[in-house]
C-alpha positions in Angstrom: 0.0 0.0 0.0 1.6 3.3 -0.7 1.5 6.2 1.7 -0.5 9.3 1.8 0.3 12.4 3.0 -2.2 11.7 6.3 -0.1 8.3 6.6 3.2 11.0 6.8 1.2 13.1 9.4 0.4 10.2 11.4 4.1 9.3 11.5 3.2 5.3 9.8 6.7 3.4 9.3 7.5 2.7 5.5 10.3 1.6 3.2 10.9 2.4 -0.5 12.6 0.5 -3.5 16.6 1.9 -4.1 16.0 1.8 -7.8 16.3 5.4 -7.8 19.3 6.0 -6.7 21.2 3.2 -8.3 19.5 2.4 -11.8 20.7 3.7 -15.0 17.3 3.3 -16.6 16.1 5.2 -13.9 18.3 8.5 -14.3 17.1 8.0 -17.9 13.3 7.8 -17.5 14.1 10.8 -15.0 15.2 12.6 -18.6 11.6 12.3 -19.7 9.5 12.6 -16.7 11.0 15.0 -14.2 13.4 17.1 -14.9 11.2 18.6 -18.2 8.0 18.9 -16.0 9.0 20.5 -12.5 10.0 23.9 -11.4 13.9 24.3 -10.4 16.3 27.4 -9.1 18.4 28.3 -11.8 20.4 31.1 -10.3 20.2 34.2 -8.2 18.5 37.1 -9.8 21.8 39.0 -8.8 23.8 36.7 -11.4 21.6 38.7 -14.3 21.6 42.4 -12.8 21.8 44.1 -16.2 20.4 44.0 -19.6 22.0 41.8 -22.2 22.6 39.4 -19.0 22.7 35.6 -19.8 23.7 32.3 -18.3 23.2 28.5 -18.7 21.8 26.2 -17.3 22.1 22.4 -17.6 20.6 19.6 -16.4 20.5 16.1 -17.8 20.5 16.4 -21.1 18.8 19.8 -21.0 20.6 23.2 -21.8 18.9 26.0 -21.3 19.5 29.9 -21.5 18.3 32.2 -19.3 18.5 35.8 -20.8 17.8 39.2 -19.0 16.0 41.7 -21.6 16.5 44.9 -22.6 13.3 46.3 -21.2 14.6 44.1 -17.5 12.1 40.9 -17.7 13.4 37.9 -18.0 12.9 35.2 -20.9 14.5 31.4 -20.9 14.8 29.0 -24.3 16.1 25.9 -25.1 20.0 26.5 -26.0 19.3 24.4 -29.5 18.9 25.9 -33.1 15.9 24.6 -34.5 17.3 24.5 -37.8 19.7 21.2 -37.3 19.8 21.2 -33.5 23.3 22.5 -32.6 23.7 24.4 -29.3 23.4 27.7 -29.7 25.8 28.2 -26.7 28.7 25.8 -26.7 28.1 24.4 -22.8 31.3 21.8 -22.2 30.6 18.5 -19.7 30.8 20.3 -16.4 34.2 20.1 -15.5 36.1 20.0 -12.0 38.0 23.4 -12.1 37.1 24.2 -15.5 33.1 24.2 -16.5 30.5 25.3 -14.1 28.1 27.0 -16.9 28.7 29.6 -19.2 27.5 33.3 -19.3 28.5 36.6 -20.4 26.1 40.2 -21.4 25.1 42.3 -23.4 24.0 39.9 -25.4 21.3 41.6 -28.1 21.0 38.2 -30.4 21.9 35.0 -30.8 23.7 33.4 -33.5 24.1 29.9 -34.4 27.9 28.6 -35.0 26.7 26.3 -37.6 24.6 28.2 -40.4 23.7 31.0 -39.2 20.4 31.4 -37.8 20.0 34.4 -35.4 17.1 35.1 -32.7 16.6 38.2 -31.2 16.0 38.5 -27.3 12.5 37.5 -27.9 13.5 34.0 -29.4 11.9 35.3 -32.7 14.3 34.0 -35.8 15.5 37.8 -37.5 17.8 35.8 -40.1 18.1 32.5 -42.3 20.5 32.1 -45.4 18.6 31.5 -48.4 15.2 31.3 -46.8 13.5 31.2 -50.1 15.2 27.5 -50.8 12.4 26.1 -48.3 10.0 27.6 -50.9 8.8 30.0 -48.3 6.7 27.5 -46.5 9.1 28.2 -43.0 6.3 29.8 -40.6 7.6 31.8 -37.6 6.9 29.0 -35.7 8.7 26.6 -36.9 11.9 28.9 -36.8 11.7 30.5 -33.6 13.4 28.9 -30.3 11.7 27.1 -28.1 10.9 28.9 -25.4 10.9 27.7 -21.2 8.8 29.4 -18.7 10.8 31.5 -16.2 9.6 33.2 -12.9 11.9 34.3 -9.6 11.0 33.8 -6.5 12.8 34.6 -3.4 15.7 36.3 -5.3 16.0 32.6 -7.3 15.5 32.1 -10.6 13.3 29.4 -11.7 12.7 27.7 -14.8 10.0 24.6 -16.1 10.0 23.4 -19.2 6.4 22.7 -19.1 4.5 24.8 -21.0 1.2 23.8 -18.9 3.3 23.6 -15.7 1.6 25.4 -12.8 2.5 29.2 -11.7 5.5 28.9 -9.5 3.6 30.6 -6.9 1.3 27.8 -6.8 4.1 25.1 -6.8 6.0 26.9 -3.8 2.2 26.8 -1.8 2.6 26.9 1.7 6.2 26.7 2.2 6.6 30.2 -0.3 4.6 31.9 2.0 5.9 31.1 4.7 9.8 32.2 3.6 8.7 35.3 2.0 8.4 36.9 5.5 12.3 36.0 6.0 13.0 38.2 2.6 15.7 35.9 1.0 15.2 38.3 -2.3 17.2 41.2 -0.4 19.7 38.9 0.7 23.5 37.9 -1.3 25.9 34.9 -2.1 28.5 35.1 0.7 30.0 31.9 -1.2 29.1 29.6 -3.7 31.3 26.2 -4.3 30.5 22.9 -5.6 31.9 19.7 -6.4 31.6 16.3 -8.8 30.7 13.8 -6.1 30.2 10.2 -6.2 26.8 9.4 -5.2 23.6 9.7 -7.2 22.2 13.1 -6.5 19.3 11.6 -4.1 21.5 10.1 -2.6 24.0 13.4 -1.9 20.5 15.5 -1.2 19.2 13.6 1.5 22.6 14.3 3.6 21.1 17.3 4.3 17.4 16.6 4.8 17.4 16.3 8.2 19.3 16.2 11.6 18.7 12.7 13.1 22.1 12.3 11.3 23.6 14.4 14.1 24.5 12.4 16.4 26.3 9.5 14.8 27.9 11.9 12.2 28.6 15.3 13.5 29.4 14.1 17.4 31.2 17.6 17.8 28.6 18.9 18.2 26.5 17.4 21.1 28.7 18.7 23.6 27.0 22.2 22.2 23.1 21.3 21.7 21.1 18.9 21.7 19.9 18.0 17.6 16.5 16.0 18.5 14.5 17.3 15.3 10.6 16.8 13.9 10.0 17.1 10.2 6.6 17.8 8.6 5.3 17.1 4.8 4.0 20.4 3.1 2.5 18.8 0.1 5.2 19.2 -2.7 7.7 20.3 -0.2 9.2 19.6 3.6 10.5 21.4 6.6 12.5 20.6 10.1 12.9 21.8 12.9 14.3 21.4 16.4 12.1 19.6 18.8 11.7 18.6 22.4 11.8 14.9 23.8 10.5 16.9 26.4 9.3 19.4 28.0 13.0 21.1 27.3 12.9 25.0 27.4 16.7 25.1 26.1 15.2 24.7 22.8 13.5 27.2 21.0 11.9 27.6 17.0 13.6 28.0 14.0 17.7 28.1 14.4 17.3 30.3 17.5 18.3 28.4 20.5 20.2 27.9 24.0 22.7 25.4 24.2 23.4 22.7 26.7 25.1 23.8 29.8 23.7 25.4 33.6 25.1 28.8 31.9 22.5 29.7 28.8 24.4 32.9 28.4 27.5 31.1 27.7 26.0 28.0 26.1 24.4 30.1 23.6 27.4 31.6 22.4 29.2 28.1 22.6 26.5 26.5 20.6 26.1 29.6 17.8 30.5 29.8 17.3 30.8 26.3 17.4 28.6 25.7 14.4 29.6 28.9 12.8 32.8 28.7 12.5 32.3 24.4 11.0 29.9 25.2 8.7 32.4 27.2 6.7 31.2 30.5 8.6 27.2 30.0 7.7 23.9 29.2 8.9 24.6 32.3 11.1 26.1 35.7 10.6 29.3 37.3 12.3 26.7 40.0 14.1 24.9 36.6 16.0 28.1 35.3 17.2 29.7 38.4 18.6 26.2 39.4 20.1 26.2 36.3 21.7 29.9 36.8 22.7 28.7 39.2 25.0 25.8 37.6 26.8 28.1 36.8 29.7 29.0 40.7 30.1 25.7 41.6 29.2 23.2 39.5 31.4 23.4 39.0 35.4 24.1 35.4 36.4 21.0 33.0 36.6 19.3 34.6 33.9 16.7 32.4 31.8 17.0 31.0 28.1 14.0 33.0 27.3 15.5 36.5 28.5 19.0 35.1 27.3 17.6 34.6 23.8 15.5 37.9 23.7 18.4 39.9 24.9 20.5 37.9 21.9 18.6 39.0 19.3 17.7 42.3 20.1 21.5 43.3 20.7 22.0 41.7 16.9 19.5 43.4 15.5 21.1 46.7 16.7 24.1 46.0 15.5 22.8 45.0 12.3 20.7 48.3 11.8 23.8 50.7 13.3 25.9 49.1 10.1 22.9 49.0 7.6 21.4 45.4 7.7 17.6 46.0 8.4 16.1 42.8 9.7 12.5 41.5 8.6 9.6 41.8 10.5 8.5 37.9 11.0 5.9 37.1 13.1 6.2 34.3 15.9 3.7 31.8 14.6 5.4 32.0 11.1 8.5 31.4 13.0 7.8 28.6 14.6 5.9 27.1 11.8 9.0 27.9 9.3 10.9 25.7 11.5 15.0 25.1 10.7 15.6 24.2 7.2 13.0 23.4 3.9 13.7 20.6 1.3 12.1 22.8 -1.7 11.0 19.5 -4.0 12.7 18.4 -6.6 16.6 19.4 -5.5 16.9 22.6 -3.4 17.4 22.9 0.2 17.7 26.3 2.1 18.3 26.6 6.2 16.7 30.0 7.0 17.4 32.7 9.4 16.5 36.4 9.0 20.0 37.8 8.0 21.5 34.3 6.3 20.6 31.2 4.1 23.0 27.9 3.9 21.6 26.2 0.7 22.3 23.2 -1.3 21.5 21.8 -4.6 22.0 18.8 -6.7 21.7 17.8 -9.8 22.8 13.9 -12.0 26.1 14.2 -13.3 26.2 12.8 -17.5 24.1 9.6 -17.6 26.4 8.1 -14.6 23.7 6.9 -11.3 26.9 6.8 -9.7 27.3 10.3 -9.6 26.2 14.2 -8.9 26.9 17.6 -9.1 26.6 19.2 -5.5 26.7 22.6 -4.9 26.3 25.0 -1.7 26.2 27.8 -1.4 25.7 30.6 1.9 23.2 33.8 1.2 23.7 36.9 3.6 22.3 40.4 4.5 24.8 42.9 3.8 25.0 46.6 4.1 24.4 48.2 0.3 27.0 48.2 -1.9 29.2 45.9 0.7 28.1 42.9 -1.0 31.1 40.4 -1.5 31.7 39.4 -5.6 31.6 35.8 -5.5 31.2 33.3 -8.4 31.2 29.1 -8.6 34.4 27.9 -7.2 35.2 23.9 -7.5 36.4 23.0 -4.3 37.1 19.5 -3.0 35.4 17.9 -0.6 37.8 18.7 2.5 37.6 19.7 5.3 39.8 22.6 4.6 37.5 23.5 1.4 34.3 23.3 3.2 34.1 23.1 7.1 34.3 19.8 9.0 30.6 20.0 9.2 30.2 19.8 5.1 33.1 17.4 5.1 31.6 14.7 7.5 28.3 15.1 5.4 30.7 14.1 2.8 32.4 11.6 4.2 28.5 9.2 4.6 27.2 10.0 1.0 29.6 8.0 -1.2 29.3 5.2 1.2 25.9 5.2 1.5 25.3 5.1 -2.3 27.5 1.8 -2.2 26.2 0.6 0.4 22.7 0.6 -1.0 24.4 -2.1 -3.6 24.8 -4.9 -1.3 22.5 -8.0 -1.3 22.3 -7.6 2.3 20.4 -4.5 2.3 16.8 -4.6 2.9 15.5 -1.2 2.0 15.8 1.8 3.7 13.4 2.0 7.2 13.3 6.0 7.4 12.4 7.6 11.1 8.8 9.4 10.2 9.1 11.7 13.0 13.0 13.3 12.0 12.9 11.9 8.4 9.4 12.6 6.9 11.2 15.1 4.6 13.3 12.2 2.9 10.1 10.2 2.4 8.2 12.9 0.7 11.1 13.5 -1.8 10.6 10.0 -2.8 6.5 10.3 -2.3 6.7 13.0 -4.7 9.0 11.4 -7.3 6.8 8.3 -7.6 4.2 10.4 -8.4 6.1 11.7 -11.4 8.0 8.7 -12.4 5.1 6.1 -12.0 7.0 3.9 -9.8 9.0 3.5 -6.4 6.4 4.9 -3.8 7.2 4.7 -0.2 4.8 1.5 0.8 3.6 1.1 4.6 5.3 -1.3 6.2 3.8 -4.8 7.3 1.0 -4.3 10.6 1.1 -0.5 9.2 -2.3 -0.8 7.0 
C-alpha cells in the first residue's frame, strides 16, 4: 500500500525500493519525466543584474538559456537551433576546475555557429541564409526557439520546461509563503562552491534533509546542543525543525536556541561559534556570534533562556541596523511554523534565518547513477553596496575547502550510495518523525516517475 500524505502526518513506518538511486534506466526515465516537467532554481536574480545578462543552465541532457531583456524581464529557451539542433551556446561536460556553466552580457541576439540562424532577445528568428530554398513555406513558428517558462521567486531564478506547468507561486504553496516573510530576495551569495561527487544526486541530497544524522555523524557537536529534530510534509515540499523529547525550554523555534550547559548565556554563544565557524562561517552571521559573545558581560548570572535569547537577538538586531542590515519583521507563529531548514521539492534545500541562508542543490552528473553535481552555497544580509563578488568555485570535498561539518556530510554520502548495492540490504526504514522530509522526496518522485512509492510497512495498513 503506498503512503498518503495523512499516513506521513500520522508518523506510519515505510520503506521504499533503491532503484532510484542506483539504476541507469532510472536517471534516464528521470530525462523524460521530471526534470522537463518541475520547477527548479536556476540562479540568483543578482547573477543577471543588467540587460544583455545571460547564463546556462544544464541539467541532464537539458541546456537551457536564461536571458535578462532589454526592457529588465526575463525570458529562458532551449539552447538548440531549430534549424539542425546544434547548441546555440557551446556548454562543455561540467568540469572539475574548468566548467561550471557559461554566461556573459550584453548579449542583443543569438547566433548559431553552424549556419547562421540568429534570434533576437524574444526567441523570434530575425535571419536565415537562403530562406527562399524552403519555398517560403518556414512559418515563424517553426523557426523560432523554443521557449521555457521562467519566474523568480525569493531572489531565485526558476525555470520549467512545461508549457502547462503550474505558476510557480502555486508550486511553492505553503512553504513560499511562509519564507517570503524571512525576505531571502534582499539577501546575497557570501559563497558559492560545488563539487563532482560520487553518489547519485538523491543520494547526496538527503545528507542534508534532516538532523537525526547528528548524532552518529557530527558528534562535535553534542557537547554544544542537543539535535532531537521533527520534520513535517508540506505537500510538494518539507521542513524541520528542532524539537523537544520533552518538555526542554533550552530549545526554542527556527535556528534560535540555548545550548546545553547550567550557563544559557554562555551555552548560547558556545552553541552559535561552534557551528559557525564548521559550517564554513554560515547558517549564522558574524553579528549573531559576537552578540552572543557578549551575553556573559551583558546578562546577570541565573538569567533564563528566554530572556537570554530575547536579549541575543535584540543586541544583533542593533548592530545589524547601526551598520545598515535592516532585519525583517517575522511574526512568531510564522516562526515557529518555518521551522530550521525546507527541502524545496525536486533538488533545493535552504536553512533559513533572518539575515542568512545555507543552501544546497543537486543535480545527476552525465548519464552516470553513480554520480552528482553538489553545490552549496551561503546567502547573507549585507549593508548596500558591501556585498562580497563571488562566483562558482570547484572546491574539493575537505575539510579545509568546506568546514568539518560539510566534510563529515561528505564523508556518509559516497558510502551510502555503495552501500545501498549490497545483497544484504533490505530497504531503507526511514524515522517518520525526524525523516518525513526524505520520504516525501521519494513520495513526490513516484508520483512523477510512475513507480518507487514509499509503501507502509507490514502491521502498518
Amino acid at each position: 500500500m503506498t503512503i498518503t500524505p495523512e499516513d506521513m502526518d500520522a508518523e506510519r513506518l515505510v520503506t521504499y525500493p533503491t532503484e532510484a538511486f542506483l539504476s541507469r534506466d532510472y536517471l534516464q526515465d528521470e530525462k523524460k519525466l521530471l526534470w522537463p516537467k518541475v520547477w527548479q532554481m536556476v540562479e540568483r536574480e543578482s547573477d543577471l543584474p543588467n540587460p544583455g545578462d545571460w547564463l546556462t543552465y544544464d541539467v541532464a541532457d537539458e541546456s537551457i538559456v536564461v536571458l535578462r531583456k532589454d526592457d529588465g524581464t526575463l525570458r529562458a529557451f532551449h539552447n538548440v537551433c531549430p534549424h539542425r539542433g546544434r547548441q546555440l551556446v557551446s556548454v562543455p561536460e561540467m568540469l572539475p576546475g574548468r566548467v561550471h556553466d557559461v554566461r556573459g552580457n550584453n548579449r542583443k541576439s543569438f547566433v548559431c555557429g553552424f549556419h547562421g540562424w540568429s534570434f533576437d532577445q524574444d526567441g523570434n528568428n530575425i535571419y536565415i541564409l537562403d530562406p527562399q530554398d524552403w519555398h517560403h513555406k518556414l512559418t515563424p513558428e517553426m523557426t523560432c526557439l523554443s521557449e521555457v517558462k521562467v519566474d523568480v521567486w525569493g531572489g531565485f531564478i526558476y525555470i520549467n520546461m512545461d508549457p502547462d506547468c503550474v505558476p510557480l507561486k502555486e508550486w511553492m504553496g505553503r512553504a513560499g509563503e511562509l519564507l517570503d516573510h524571512f525576505e531571502l530576495e534582499k539577501m546575497r551569495y557570501k559563497w558559492r562552491q560545488w563539487a563532482i561527487y560520487p553518489c547519485n544526486w538523491k543520494t547526496a541530497l538527503e545528507a542534508f534533509l534532516e538532523p537525526y544524522h547528528v548524532a552518529g555523524t557530527h558528534t562535535q557537536l553534542l557537547a554544544y546542543g542537543s539535535y532531537y529534530a521533527f520534520s513535517k510534509q508540506y505537500g510538494l515540499h518539507s521542513v524541520s525543525g528542532y524539537d523537544t523529547r520533552s518538555d526542554d525550554a533550552s530549545q526554542a523555534s527556527g535556528t534560535t536556541r540555548a545550548g546545553k550547559g547550567d550557563d544559557p548565556r554562555i551555552s548560547t554563544y558556545e552553541l552559535i561559534r561552534e557551528n559557525y565557524e564548521t559550517i564554513n562561517y554560515s547558517a549564522s552571521t558574524d553579528t549573531l556570534v559576537k552578540a552572543a559573545s557578549r551575553l556573559v558581560d551583558e546578562l546577570p548570572e541565573g538569567s533564563s533562556v528566554g530572556e537570554v535569547i530575547a536579549h541575543w537577538m535584540k543586541s544583533a538586531k542593533a548592530d545589524d541596523a547601526a551598520r545598515g542590515v535592516i532585519w525583517p519583521d517575522v511574526p512568531p507563529e510564522v516562526m515557529t511554523e518555518a521551522g530550521l531548514a525546507w527541502g524545496l521539492w525536486p533538488n533545493q534545500n535552504i536553512l533559513h534565518g533572518v539575515t542568512f541562508g545555507l543552501c544546497y542543490r543537486v543535480r545527476p552528473y552525465g548519464d552516470d547513477p553513480d554520480k552528482c553535481v553538489f553545490e552549496a552555497y551561503a546567502l547573507e544580509r549585507f549593508p548596500d553596496g558591501e556585498e562580497p563578488e563571488t562566483e562558482w568555485v570547484y572546491s574539493e570535498p575537505t575539510a579545509e575547502n568546506w568546514g568539518l561539518v560539510l566534510e563529515q556530510d561528505f564523508s556518509n554520502m559516497a558510502f551510502v550510495h555503495k552501500g545501498m548495492k549490497s545483497s544484504g540490504f533490505r530497504g531503507p526504514l526511514p524515522n517518520p518523525h525526524q525523516e518525513q522530509k526524505v520520504i516525501n522526496l521519494h513520495r513526490n518522485l513516484a508520483a512523477f516517475m510512475g513507480r518507487g512509492a514509499p509503501r507502509l510497512l507490514p502491521d502498518q495498513d
